[in-house]
C-alpha positions as CSV (number, residue, x, y, z in Angstrom):
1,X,-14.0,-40.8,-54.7
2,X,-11.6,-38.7,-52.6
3,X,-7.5,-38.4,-53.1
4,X,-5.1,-40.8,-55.0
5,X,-4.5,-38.8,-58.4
6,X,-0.6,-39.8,-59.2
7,X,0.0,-41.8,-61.8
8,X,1.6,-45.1,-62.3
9,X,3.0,-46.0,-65.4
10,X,2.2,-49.8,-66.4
11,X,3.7,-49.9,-69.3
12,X,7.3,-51.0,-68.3
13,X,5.6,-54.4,-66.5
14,X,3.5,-54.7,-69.8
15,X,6.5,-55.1,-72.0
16,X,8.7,-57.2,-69.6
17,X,5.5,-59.8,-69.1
18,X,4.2,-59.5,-72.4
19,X,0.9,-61.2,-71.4
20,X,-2.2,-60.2,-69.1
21,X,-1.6,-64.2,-67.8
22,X,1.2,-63.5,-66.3
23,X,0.5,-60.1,-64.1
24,X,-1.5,-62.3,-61.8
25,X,1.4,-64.2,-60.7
26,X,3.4,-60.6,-60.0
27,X,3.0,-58.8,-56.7
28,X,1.0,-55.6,-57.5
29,X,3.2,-53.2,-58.0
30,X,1.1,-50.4,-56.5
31,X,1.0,-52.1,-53.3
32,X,4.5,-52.8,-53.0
33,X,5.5,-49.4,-52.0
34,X,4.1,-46.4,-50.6
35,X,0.6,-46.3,-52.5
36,X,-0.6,-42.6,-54.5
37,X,-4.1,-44.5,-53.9
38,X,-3.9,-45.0,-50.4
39,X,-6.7,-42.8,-48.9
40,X,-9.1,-42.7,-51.7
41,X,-12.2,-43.8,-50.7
42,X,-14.4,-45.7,-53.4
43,X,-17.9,-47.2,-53.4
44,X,-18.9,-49.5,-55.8
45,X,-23.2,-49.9,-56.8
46,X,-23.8,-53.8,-57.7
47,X,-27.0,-55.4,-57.1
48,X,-29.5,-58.5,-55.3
49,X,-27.4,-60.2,-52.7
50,X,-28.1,-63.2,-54.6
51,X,-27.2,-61.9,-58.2
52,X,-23.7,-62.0,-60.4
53,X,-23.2,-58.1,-59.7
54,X,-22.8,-58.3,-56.3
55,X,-20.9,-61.4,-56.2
56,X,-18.7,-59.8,-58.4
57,X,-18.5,-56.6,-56.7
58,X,-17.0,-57.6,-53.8
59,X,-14.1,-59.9,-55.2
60,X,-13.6,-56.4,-56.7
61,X,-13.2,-54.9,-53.8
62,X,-10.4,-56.8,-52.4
63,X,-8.8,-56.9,-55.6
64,X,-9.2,-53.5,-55.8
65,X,-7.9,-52.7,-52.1
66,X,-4.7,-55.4,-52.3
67,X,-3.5,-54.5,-55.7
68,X,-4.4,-50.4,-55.5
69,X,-3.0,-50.3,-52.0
70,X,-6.1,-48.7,-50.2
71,X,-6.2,-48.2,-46.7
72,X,-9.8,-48.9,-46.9
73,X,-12.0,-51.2,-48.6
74,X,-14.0,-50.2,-51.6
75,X,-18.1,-49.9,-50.0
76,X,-19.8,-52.6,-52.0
77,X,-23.6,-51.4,-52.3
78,X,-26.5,-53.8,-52.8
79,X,-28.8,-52.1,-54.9
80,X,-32.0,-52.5,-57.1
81,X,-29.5,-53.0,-60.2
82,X,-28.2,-51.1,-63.4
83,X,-31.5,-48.0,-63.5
84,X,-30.5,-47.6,-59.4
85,X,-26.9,-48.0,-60.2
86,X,-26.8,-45.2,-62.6
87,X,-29.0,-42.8,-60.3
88,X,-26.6,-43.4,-58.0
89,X,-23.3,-42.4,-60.4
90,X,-25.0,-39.3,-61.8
91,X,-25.9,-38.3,-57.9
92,X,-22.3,-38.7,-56.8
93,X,-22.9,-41.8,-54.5
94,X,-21.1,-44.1,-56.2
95,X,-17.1,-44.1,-57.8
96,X,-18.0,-47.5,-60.2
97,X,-21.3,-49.0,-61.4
98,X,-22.3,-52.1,-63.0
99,X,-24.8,-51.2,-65.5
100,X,-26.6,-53.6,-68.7
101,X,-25.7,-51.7,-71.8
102,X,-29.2,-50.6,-72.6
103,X,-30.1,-48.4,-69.6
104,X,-26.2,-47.3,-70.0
105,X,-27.3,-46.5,-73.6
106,X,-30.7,-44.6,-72.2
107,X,-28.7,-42.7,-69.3
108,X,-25.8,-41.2,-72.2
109,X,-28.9,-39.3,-74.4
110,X,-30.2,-37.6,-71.5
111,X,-26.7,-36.4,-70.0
112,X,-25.6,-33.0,-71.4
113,X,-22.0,-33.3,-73.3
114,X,-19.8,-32.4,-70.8
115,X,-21.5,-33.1,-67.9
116,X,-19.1,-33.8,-64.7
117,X,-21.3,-37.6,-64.4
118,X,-21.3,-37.8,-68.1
119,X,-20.5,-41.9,-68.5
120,X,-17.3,-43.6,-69.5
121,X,-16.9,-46.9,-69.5
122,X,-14.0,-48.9,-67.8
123,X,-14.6,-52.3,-69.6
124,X,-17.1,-54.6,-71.5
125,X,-17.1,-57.4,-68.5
126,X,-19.0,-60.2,-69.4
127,X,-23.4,-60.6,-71.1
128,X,-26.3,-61.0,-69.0
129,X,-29.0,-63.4,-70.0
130,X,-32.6,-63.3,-69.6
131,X,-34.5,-65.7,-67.7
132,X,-38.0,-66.2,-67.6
133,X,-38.3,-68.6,-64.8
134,X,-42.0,-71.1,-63.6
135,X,-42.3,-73.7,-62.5
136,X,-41.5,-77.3,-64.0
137,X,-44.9,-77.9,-64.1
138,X,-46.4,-74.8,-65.1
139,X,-48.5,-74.8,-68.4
140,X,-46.4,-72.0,-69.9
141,X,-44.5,-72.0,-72.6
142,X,-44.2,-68.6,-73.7
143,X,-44.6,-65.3,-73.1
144,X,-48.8,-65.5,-74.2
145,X,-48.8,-68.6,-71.6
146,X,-48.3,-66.0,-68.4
147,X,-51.5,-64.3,-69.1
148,X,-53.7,-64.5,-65.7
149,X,-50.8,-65.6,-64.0
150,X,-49.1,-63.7,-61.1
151,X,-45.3,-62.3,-62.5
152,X,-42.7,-60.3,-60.9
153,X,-41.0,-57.8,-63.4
154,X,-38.4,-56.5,-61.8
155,X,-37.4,-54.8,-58.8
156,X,-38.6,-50.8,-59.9
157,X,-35.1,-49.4,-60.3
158,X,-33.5,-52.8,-62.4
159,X,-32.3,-53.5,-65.6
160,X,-34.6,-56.0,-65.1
161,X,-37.8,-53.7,-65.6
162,X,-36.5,-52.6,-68.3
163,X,-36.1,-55.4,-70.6
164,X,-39.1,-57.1,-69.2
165,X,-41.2,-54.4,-70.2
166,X,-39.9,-54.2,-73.9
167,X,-40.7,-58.1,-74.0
168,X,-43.9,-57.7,-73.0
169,X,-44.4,-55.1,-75.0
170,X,-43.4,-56.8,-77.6
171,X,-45.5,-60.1,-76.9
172,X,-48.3,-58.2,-77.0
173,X,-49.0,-58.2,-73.3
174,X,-49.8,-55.3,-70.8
175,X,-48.8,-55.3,-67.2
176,X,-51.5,-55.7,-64.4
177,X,-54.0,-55.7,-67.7
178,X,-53.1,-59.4,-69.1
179,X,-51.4,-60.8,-65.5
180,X,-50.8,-59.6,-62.2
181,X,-47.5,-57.9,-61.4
182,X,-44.8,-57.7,-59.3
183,X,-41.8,-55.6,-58.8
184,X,-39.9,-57.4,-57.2
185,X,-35.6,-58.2,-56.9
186,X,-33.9,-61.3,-57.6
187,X,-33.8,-62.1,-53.9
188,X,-37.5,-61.5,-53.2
189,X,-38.5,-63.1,-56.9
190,X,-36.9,-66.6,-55.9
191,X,-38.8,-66.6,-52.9
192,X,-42.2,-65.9,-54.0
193,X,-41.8,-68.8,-56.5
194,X,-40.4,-71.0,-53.9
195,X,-43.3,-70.3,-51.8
196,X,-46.0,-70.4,-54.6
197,X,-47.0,-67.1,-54.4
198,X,-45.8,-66.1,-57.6
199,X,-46.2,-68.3,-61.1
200,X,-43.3,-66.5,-62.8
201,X,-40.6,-64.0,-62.6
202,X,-38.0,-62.0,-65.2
203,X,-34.0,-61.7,-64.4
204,X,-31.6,-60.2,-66.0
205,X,-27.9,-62.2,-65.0
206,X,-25.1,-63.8,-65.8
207,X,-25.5,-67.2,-66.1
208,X,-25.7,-69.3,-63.8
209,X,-27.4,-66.8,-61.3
210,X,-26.8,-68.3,-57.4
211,X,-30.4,-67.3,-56.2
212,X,-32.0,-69.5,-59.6
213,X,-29.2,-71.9,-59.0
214,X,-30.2,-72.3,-55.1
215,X,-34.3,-72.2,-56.3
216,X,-34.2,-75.2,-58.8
217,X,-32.1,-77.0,-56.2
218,X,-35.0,-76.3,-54.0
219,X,-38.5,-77.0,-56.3
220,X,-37.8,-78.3,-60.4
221,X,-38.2,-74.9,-62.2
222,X,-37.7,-74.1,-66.1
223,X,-37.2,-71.1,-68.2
224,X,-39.6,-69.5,-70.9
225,X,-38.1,-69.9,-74.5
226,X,-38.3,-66.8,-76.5
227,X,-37.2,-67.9,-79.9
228,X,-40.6,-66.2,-81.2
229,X,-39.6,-63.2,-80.1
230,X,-36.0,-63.2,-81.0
231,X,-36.5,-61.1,-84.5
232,X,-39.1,-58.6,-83.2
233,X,-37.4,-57.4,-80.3
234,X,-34.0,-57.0,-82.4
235,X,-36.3,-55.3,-84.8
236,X,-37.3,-52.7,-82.3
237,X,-34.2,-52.9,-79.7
238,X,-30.5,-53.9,-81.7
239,X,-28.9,-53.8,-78.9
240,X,-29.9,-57.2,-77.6
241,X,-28.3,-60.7,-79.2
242,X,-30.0,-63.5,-79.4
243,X,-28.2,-66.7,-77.1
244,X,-28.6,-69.9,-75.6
245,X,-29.1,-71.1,-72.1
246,X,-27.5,-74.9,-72.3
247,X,-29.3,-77.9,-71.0
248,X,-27.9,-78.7,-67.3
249,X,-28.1,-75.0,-66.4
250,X,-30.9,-75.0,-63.4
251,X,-31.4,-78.7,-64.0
252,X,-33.3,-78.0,-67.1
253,X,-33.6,-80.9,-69.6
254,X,-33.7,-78.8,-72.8
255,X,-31.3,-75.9,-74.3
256,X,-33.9,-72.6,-74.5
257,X,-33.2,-69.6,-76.8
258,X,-33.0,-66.2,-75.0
259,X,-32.1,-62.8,-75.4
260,X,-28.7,-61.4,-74.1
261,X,-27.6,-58.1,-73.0
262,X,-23.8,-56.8,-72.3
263,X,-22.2,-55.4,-69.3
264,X,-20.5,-52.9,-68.5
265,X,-18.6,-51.4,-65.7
266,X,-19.1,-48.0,-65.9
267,X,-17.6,-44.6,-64.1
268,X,-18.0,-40.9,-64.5
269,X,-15.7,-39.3,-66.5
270,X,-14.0,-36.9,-64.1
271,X,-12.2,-39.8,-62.5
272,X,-8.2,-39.2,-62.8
273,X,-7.1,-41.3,-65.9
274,X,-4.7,-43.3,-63.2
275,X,-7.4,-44.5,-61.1
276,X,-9.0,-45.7,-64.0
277,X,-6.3,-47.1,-65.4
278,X,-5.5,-49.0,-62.0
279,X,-9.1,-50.1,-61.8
280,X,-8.8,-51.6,-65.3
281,X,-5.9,-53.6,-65.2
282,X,-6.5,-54.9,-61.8
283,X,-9.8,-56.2,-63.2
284,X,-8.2,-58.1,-66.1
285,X,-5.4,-59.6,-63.6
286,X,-8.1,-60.7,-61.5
287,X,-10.0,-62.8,-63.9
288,X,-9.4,-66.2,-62.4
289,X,-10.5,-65.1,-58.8
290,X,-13.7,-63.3,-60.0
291,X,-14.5,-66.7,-62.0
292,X,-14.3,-68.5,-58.2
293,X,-17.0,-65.8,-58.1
294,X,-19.0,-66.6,-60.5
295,X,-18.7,-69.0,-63.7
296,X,-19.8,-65.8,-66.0
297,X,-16.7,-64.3,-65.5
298,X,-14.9,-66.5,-67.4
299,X,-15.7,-64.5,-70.4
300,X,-13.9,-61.3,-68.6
301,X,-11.6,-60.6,-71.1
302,X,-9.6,-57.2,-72.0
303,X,-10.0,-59.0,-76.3
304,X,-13.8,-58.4,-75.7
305,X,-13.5,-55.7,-72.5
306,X,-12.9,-53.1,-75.1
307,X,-16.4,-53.0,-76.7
308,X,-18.2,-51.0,-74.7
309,X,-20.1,-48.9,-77.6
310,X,-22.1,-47.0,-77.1
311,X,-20.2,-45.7,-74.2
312,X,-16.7,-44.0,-74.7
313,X,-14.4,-45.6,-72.7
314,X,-12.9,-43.2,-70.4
315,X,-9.5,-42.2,-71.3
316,X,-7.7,-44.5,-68.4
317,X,-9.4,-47.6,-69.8
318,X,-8.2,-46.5,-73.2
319,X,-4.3,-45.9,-72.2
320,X,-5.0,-49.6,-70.7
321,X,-6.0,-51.4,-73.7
322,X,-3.5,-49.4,-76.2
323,X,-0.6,-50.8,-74.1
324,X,-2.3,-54.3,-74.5
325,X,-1.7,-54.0,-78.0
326,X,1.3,-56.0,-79.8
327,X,4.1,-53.7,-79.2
């Protein structure tokens, strides 16, 4: 990120609006007048073309560009997901991430204190579930059920690897030992079912996900339940909550029982507190076009944004969500 360090005091709109609500329907201030953002230059690391992140990511960047004032429009980078996402933050390529919380979680022990990428967090945006999609009419039902079969874990650098392997792992079932793998993205998954060259696949996304979405519109498809695995995997990973994919979801008949994993979007914490601040509150004032986006972010909320533990928020973020306290 190059230039744009004034700062911009919100607090003055916060107390005459009172509500988040009602910033939406006020012309950004920032871009009313002669911008301190103007020629910073930011890129934003997302995910599939057919996944939430990405979707996301580039309502984002207009938001982001409109509301900050920037002469140019924030890079929006498709990438393997939240493990290529943080390479990408720690090497400098990227201004903002999306990341799950537990490869955030991994990434913060192995970064010195102090380090100039050391994480912060701008906001808690809204929890990724975990599919395990077949076909309708495979004889799976569980995790044992996809042994000899031909599964796609994740695309190498995903969130997605990650939790797939700790579920395996926990099922009792090695990769290319027990079933043929695959490491493959969201995009590349939903065709190999679709084609019938893979049995099953793992994702990590908000719900619904457009590439599933478009696939069970394409072939009847359902997702693995997990409920036997619920209690182990909490055992061994706490970060993860157990939740519910509803019937109606993918045109499945039947509510399954999942595992779900928050999100974050994430920054390094040598970014001006401004910037932050800006990025923050234009996210929250955004909520209604970033649902058009995507039905997950509906839960985008600044109530929930602030948990973002284990990950300190950076100290923008925090100035933001102070000043949305009762005054």
């Amino acid at each position: 990120m190059h230039g744009g360090r004034g700062r911009v005091d919100r607090r003055t709109v916060l107390r005459t609006f009172g509500a988040l609500g009602l910033l939406a329907a006020v012309p950004a201030a920032v871009a009313a007048c002669a911008s301190p953002y103007a020629t910073a230059r930011l890129t934003l690391a997302t995910g599939g073309t057919q996944g939430v992140y990405y979707a996301l990511g580039n309502v984002l960047a207009d938001v982001w560009r409109a509301r900050l004032g920037l002469d140019t429009r924030p890079e929006v980078l498709s990438t393997a997901g939240s493990v290529d996402n943080l390479r990408l933050l720690t090497a400098g390529r990227a201004d903002v991430v999306f990341s799950q919380v537990d490869t955030a979680a991994d990434q913060l022990q192995r970064t010195r204190a102090g380090d100039p990428h050391e994480l912060r967090a701008l906001a808690r945006i809204y929890d990724d579930v975990v599919h395990v999609v077949v076909p309708a009419e495979s004889p799976a039902t569980s995790l044992v059920g996809l042994r000899g079969s031909r599964v796609s874990v994740g695309a190498p650098e995903s969130g997605v690897a990650v939790i797939a392997r700790r579920l395996l792992a926990v099922a009792g079932l090695a990769p290319d030992v027990d079933f043929r793998t695959f490491q493959l993205g969201i995009n590349d998954s939903v065709a190999g079912l679709e084609s019938g060259e893979l049995d099953a696949f793992f994702w990590v996304g908000g719900l619904p996900t457009e590439g599933v979405t478009r696939l069970a519109a394409a072939r009847p498809i359902r997702l693995l339940d997990l409920d036997d695995l619920i209690g182990p995997v909490r055992d061994a990973y706490p970060v993860y909550a157990p939740g519910t994919v509803p019937a109606g979801n993918y045109r499945i008949s039947e509510p399954i029982t999942t595992l779900l994993v928050r999100n974050f979007l994430l920054v390094a914490r040598t970014m001006p507190d401004d910037m932050a601040y800006a990025l923050v509150e234009s996210l929250f004032a955004a909520q209604e076009q970033l649902t058009a986006a995507s039905p997950a972010a509906l839960t985008i909320d600044p109530r929930s944004g602030i948990g973002t533990q284990p990950v300190p928020l950076h100290p923008g973020a925090e100035r933001f969500f102070q000043a949305m306290k009762p005054i």
